[in-house]
DRENDO-1510 file (C-alpha; in Angstrom, 1 decimal, always signed):
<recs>
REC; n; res; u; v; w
REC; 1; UNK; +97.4; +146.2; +117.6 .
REC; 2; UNK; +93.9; +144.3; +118.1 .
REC; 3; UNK; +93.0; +141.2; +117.2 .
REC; 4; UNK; +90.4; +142.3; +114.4 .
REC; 5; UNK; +92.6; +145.0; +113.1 .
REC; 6; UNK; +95.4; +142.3; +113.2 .
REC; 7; UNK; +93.6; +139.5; +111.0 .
REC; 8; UNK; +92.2; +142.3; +108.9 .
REC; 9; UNK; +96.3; +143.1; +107.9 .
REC; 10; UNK; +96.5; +139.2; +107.4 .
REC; 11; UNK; +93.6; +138.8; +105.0 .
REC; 12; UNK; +95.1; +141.7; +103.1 .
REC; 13; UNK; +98.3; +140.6; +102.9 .
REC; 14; UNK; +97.5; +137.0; +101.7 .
REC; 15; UNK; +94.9; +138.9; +98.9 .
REC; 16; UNK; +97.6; +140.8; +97.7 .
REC; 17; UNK; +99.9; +137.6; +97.6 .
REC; 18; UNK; +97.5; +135.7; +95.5 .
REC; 19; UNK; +97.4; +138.6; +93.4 .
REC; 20; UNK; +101.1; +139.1; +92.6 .
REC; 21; UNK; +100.9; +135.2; +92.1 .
REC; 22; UNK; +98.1; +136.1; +89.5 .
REC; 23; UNK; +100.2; +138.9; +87.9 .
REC; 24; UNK; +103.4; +136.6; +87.4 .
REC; 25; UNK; +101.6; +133.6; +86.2 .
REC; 26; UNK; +100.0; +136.0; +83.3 .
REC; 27; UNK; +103.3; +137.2; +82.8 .
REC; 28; UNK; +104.8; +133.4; +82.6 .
REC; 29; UNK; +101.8; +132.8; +80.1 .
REC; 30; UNK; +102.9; +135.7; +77.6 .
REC; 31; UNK; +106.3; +135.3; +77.8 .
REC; 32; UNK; +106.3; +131.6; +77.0 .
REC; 33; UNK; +103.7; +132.3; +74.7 .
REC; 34; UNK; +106.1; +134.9; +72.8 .
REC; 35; UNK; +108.5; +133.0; +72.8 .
REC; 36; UNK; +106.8; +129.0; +71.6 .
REC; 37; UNK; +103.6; +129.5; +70.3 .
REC; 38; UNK; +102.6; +126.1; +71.0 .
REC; 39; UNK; +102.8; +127.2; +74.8 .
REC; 40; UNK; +99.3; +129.0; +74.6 .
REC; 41; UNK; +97.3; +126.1; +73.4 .
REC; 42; UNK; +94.1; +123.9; +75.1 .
REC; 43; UNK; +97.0; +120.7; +75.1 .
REC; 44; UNK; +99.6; +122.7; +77.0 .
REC; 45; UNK; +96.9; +124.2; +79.3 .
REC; 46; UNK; +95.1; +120.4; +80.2 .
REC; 47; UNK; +99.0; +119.0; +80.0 .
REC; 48; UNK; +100.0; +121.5; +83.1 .
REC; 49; UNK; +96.5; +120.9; +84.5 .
REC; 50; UNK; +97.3; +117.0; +84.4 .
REC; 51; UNK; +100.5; +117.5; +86.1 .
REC; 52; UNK; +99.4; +119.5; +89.0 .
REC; 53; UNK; +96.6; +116.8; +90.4 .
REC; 54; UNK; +98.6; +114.9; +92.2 .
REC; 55; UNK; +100.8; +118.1; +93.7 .
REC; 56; UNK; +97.8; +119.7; +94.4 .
REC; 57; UNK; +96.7; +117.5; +96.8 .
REC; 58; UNK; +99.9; +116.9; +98.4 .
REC; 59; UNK; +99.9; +120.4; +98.7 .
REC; 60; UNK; +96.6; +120.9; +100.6 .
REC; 61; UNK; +97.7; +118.9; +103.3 .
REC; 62; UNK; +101.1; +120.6; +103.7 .
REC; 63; UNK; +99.3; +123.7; +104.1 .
REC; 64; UNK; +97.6; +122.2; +106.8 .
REC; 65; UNK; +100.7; +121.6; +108.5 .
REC; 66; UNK; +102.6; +124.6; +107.8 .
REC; 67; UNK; +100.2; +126.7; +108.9 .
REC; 68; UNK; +99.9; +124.9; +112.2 .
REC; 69; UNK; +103.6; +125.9; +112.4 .
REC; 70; UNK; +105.2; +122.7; +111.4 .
REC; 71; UNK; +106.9; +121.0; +108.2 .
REC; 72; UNK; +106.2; +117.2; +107.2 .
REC; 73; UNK; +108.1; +115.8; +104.5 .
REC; 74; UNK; +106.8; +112.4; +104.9 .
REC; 75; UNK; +103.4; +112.8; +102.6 .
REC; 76; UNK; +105.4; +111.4; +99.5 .
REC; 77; UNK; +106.2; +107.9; +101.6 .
REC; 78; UNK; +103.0; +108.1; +103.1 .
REC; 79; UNK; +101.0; +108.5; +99.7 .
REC; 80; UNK; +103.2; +105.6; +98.0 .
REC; 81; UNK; +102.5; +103.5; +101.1 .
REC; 82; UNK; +99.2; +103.6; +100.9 .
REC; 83; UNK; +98.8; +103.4; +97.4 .
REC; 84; UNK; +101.2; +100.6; +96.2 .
REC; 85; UNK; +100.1; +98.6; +99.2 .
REC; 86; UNK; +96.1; +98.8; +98.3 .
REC; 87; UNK; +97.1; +97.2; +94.8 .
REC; 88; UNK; +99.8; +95.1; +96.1 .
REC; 89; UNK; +96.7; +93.5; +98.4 .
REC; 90; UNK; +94.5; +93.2; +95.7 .
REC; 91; UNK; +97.1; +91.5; +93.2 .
REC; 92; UNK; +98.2; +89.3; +96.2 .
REC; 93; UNK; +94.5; +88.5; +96.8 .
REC; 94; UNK; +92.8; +88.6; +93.3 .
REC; 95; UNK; +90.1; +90.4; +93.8 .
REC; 96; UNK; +89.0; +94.1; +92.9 .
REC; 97; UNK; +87.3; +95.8; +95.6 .
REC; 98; UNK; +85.8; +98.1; +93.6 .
REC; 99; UNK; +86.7; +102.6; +93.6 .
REC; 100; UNK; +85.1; +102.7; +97.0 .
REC; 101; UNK; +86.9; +100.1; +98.5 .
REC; 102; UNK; +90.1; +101.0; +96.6 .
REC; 103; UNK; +89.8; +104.3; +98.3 .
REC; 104; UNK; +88.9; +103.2; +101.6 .
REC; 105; UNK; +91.7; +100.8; +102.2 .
REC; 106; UNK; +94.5; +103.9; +100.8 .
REC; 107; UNK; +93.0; +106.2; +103.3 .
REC; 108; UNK; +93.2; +104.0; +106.0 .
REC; 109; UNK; +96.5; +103.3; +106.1 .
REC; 110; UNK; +97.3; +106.3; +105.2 .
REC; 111; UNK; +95.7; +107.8; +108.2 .
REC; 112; UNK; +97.4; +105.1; +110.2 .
REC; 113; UNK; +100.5; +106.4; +109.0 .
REC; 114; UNK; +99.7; +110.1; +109.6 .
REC; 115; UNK; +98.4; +109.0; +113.2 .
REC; 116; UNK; +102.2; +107.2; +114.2 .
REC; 117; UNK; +103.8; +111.0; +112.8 .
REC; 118; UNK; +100.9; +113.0; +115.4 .
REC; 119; UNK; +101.2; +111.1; +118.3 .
REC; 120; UNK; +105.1; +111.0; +118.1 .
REC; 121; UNK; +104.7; +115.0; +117.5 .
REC; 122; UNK; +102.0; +115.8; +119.8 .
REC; 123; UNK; +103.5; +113.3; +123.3 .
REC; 124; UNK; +106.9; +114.1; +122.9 .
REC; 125; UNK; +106.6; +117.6; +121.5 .
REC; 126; UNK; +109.4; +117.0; +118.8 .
REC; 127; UNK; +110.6; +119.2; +116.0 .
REC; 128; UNK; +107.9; +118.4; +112.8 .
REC; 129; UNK; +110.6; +118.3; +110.6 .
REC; 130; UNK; +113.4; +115.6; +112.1 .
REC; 131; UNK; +110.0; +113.5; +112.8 .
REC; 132; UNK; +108.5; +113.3; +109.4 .
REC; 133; UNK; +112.3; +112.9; +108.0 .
REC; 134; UNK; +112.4; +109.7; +110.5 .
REC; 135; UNK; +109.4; +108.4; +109.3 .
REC; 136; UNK; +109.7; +108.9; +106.0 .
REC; 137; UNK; +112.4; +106.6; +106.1 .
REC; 138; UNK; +111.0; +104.1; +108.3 .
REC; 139; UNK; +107.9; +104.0; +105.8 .
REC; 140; UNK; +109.6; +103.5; +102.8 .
REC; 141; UNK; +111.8; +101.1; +104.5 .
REC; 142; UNK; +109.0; +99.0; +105.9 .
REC; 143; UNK; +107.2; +99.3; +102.5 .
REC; 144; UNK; +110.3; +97.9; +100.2 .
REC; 145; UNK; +111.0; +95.0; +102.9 .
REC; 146; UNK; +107.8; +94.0; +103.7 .
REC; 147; UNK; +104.9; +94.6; +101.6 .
REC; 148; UNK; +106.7; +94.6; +98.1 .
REC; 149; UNK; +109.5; +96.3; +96.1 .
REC; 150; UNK; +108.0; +94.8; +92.6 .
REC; 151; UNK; +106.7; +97.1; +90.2 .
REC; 152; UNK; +103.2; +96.3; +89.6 .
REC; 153; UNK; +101.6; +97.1; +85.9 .
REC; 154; UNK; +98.3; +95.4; +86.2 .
REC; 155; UNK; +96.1; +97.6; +88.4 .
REC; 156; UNK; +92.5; +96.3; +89.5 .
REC; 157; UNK; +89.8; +96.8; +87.1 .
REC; 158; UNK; +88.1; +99.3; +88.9 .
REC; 159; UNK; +91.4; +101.9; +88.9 .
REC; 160; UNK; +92.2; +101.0; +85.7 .
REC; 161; UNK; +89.1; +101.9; +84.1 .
REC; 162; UNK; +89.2; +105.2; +85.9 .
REC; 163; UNK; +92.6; +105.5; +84.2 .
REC; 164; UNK; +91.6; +106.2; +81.1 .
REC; 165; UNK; +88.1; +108.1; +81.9 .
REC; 166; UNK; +88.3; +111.7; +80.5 .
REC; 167; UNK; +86.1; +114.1; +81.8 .
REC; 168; UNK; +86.7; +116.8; +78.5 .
REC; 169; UNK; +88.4; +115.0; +75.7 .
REC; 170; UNK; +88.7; +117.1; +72.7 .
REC; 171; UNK; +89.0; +115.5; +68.8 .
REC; 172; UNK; +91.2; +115.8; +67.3 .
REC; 173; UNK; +93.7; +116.9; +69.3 .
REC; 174; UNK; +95.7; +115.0; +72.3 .
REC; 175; UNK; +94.3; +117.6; +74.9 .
REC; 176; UNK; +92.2; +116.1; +77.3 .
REC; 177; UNK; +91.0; +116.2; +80.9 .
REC; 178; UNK; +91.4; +113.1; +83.1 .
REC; 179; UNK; +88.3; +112.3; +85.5 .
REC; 180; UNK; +90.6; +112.4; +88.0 .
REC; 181; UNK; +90.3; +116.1; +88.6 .
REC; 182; UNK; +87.0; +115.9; +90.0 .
REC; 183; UNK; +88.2; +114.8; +93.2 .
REC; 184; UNK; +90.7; +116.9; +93.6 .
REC; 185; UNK; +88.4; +120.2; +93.2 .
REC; 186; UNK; +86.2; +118.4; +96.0 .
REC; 187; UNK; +89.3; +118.5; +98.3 .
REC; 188; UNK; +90.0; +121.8; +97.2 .
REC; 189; UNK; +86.6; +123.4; +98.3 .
REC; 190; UNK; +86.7; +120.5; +101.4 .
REC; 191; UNK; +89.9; +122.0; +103.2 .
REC; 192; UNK; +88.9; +125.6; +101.8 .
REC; 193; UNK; +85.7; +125.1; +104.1 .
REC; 194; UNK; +87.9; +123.3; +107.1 .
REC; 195; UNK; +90.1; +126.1; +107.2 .
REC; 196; UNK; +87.7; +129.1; +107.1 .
REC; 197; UNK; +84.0; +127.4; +108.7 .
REC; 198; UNK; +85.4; +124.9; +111.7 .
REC; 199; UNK; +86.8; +124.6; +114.8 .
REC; 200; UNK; +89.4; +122.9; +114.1 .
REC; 201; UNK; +90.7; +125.3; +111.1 .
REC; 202; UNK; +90.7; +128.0; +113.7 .
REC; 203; UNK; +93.4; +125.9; +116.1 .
REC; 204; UNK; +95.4; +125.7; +113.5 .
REC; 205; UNK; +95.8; +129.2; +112.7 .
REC; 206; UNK; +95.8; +129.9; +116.7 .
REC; 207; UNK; +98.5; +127.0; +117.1 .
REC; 208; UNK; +100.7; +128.0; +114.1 .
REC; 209; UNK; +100.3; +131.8; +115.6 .
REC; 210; UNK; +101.2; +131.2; +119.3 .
REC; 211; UNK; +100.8; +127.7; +120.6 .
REC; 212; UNK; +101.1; +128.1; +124.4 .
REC; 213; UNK; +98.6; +131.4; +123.5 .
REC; 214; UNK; +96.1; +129.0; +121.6 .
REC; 215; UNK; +96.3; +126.3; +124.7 .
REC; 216; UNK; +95.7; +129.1; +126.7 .
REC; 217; UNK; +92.2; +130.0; +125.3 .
REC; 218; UNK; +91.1; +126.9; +125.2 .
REC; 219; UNK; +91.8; +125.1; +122.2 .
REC; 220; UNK; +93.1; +121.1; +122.4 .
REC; 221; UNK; +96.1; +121.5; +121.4 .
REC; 222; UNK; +97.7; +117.8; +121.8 .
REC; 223; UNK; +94.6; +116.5; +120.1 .
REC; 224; UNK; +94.2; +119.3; +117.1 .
REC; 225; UNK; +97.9; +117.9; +116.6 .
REC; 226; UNK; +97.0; +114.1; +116.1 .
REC; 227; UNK; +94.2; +114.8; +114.3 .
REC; 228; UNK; +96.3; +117.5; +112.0 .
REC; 229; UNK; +98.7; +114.6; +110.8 .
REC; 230; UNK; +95.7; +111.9; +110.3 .
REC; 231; UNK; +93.9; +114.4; +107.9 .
REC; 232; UNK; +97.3; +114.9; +106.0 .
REC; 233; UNK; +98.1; +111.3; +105.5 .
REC; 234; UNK; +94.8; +110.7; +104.8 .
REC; 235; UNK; +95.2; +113.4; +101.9 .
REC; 236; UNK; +98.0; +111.7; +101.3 .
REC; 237; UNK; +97.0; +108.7; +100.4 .
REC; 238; UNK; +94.4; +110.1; +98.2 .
REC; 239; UNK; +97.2; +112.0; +96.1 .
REC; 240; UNK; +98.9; +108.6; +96.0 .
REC; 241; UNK; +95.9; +106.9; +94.7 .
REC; 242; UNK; +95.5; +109.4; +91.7 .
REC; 243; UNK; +99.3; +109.4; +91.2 .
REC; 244; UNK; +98.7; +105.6; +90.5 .
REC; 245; UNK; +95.7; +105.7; +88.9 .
REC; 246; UNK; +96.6; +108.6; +86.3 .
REC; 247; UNK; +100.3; +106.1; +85.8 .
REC; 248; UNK; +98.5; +102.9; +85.1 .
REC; 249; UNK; +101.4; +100.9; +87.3 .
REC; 250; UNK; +102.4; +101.2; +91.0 .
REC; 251; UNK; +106.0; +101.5; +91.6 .
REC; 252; UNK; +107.1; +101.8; +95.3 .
REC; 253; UNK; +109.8; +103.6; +93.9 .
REC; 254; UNK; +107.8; +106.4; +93.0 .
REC; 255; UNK; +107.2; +110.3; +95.1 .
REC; 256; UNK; +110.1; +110.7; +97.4 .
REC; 257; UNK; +111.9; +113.0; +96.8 .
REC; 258; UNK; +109.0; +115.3; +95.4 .
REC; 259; UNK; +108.4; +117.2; +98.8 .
REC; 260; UNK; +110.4; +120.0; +97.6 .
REC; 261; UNK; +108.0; +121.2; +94.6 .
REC; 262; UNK; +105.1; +120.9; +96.5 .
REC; 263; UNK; +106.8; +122.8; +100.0 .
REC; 264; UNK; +108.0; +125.5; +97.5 .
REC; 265; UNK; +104.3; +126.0; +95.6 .
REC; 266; UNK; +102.6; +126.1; +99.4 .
REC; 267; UNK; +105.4; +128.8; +100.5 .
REC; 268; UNK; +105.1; +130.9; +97.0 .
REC; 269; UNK; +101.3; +130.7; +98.1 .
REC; 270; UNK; +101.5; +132.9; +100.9 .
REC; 271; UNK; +101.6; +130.4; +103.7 .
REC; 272; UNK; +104.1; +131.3; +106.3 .
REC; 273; UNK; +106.8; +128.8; +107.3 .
REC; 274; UNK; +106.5; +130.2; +110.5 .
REC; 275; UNK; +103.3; +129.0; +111.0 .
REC; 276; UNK; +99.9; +130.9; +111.3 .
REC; 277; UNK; +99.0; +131.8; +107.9 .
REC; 278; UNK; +98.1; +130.4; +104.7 .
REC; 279; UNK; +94.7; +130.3; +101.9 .
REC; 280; UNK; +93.9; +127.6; +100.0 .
REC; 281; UNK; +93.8; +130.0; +96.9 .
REC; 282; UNK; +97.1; +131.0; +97.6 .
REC; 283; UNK; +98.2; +127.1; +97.4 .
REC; 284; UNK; +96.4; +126.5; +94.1 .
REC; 285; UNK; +98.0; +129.3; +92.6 .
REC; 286; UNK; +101.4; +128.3; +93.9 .
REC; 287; UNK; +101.0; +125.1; +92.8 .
REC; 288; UNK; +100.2; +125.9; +89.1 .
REC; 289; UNK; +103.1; +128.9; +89.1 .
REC; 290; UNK; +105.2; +125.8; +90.0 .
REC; 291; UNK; +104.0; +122.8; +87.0 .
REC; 292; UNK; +104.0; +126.1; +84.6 .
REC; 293; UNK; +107.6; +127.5; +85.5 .
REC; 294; UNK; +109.0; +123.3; +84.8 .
REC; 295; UNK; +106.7; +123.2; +81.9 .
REC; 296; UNK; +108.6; +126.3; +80.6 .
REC; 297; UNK; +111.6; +125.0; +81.2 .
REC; 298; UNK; +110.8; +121.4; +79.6 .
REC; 299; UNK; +109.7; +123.3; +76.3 .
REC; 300; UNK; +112.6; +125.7; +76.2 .
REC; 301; UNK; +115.1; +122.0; +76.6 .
REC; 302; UNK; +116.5; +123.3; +79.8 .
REC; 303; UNK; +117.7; +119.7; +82.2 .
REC; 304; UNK; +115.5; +118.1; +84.6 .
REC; 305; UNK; +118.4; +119.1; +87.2 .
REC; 306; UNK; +118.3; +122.8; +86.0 .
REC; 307; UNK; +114.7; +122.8; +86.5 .
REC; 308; UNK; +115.1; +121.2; +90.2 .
REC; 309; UNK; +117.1; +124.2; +90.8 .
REC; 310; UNK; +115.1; +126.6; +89.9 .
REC; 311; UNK; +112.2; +125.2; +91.9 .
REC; 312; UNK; +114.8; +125.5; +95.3 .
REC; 313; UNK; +115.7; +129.2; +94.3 .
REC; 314; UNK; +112.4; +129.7; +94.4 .
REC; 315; UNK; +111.8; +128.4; +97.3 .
REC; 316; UNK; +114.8; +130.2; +99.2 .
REC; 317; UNK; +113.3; +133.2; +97.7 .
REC; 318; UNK; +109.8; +132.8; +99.3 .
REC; 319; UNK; +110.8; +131.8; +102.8 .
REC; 320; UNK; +114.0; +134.7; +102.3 .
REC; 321; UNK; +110.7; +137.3; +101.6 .
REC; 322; UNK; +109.0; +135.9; +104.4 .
REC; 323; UNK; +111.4; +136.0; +106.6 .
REC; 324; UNK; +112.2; +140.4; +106.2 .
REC; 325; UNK; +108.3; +140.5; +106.3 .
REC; 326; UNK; +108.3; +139.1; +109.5 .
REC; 327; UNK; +111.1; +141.0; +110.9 .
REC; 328; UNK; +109.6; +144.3; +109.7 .
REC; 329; UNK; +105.9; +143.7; +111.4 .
REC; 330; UNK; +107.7; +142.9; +114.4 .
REC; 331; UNK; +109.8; +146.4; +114.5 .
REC; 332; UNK; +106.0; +147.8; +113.5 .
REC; 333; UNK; +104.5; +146.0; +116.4 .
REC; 334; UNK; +106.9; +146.9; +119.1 .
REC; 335; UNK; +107.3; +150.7; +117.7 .
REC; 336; UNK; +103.6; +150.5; +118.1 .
REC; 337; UNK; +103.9; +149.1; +121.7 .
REC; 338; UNK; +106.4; +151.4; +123.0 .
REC; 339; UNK; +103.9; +154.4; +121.5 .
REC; 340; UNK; +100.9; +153.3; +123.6 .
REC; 341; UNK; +103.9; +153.0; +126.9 .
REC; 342; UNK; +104.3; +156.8; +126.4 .
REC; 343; UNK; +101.3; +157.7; +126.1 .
REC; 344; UNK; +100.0; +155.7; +128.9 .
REC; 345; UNK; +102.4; +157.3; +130.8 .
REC; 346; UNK; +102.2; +160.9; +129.7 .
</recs>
């Protein structure tokens, strides 16, 4: 099979993903809507839009690491990290330094953080999973005995004020918008363009695909790596900061143990857990399938730990599909192969 004709049955396949995605979250919507009025209402539609911020940016950069072919389940640590230690610094210190600063500091450390899970990866060429487990230990662990296990209530000025900024508040009615989406639709349409316009968005298709193929034509592979992990904790500590921010408090407490919702949504999106492919479209519908299956659940009084399960029967589900889709292009590719053998040697 060639290379164009190849990507060509990729692009196709994730389309039709994000459609079926499209078809059961409509489905979802009517259902529930049959069921509980109430479900099909501007509140419940900005109430599961306010729940997926902080998901959906956890989940943009685990889809930059799954479809480089590896799994990180330390962006919960890292995001808390960065977050509670920003305000912990400026409670410590008393000042406010203000959203930019705020913002700067996060993604700083959380790019520090994300640097100590790439260079580990990339030197020693360990398995992405038993690494970010590690570290997602260490980091918490270092976080709770150093830096502060209190739980904070009295953010800086400047993030509490963006607390309780709406960006569409309607009267009358609790639904509302929080500013906070705006910067999440900016990393939306950021990693969209990473992934399809630069460089570096191609290596990590080539390295997810074939790694010793994509060091082969040229790609930095060691490098693509470290950088990889510094973008995700970076995008990390954003998610943290909003988590915060839309909270009003700082709890070091707070994240871990979400990785499984937001590995789930990426997965249900079309990326491959295998590595090599993945849209961003495919993640944001993933994401929302996910907030709207627990908000169905919450309405309907099923138990948080029902709902948990139902999120990791999903998730079984997506990599089980993945996994006889995989199997069945490879019989197709070496059926294909052996075809072309004959041939050639008719």
């Amino acid at each position: 099979m060639s290379g164009s004709s190849r990507q060509g049955t990729l692009r196709l396949s994730g389309f039709t993903s994000e459609l079926v995605l499209v078809g059961i979250i409509l489905v979802l919507v009517i259902g529930m809507s049959l069921v509980n009025p109430t479900f099909f209402t501007v509140h419940t539609l900005f109430s599961i839009l306010r729940s997926a911020l902080v998901p959906m940016v956890f989940a943009l950069g685990v889809l930059l690491v799954i479809i480089s072919g590896g799994i990180d389940v330390s962006f919960p640590a890292i995001a808390i990290f960065a977050a509670y230690t920003t305000v912990h610094l400026s409670a410590q210190g008393a000042f406010d330094p203000g959203v930019i600063g705020v913002l700067v500091i996060a993604v700083a450390l959380g790019a520090l953080l994300g640097l100590v899970n790439g260079a580990v990866i990339a030197r020693f060429k360990l398995p992405t999973l038993i690494v970010t487990l590690a570290t997602q230990g260490i980091f918490k662990g270092v976080l709770l005995a150093y830096v502060g296990s209190r739980y904070i209530a009295d953010l800086p000025q400047s993030m509490a004020s963006l607390s309780t900024a709406n960006l569409v508040s309607i009267e009358g009615s609790r639904a509302y918008l929080p500013v906070m989406i705006v910067p999440v639709i900016v990393l939306v349409i950021g990693v969209s363009l990473l992934l399809r316009k630069t460089m570096f968005g191609r290596g990590l298709f080539a390295i997810g695909g074939d790694i010793e193929g994509a060091r082969r034509a040229g790609f930095p592979v060691m490098r693509i790596q470290v950088l990889l992990y510094v973008l995700a904790g970076a995008i990390a500590a954003v998610g943290g900061l909003i988590h915060v921010v839309l909270g009003q408090n700082a709890n070091p407490q707070d994240l871990v143990g979400t990785e499984l919702d937001v590995i789930a949504a990426v997965v249900l999106g079309g990326a491959s857990i295998f590595g090599g492919r993945g849209t961003v479209l495919g993640t944001v519908l993933g994401v929302l399938l996910v907030q709207i299956i627990n908000n169905s659940l919450l309405l309907m009084g099923v138990p948080t730990a029902w709902q948990r399960a139902a999120v990791g029967i999903l998730l079984a589900l997506g990599v089980g599909v993945q996994a006889v889709m995989a199997r069945r292009a490879a019989k197709r590719t070496f059926v294909l192969d052996t075809d072309k053998d004959v041939a050639h040697v008719g």
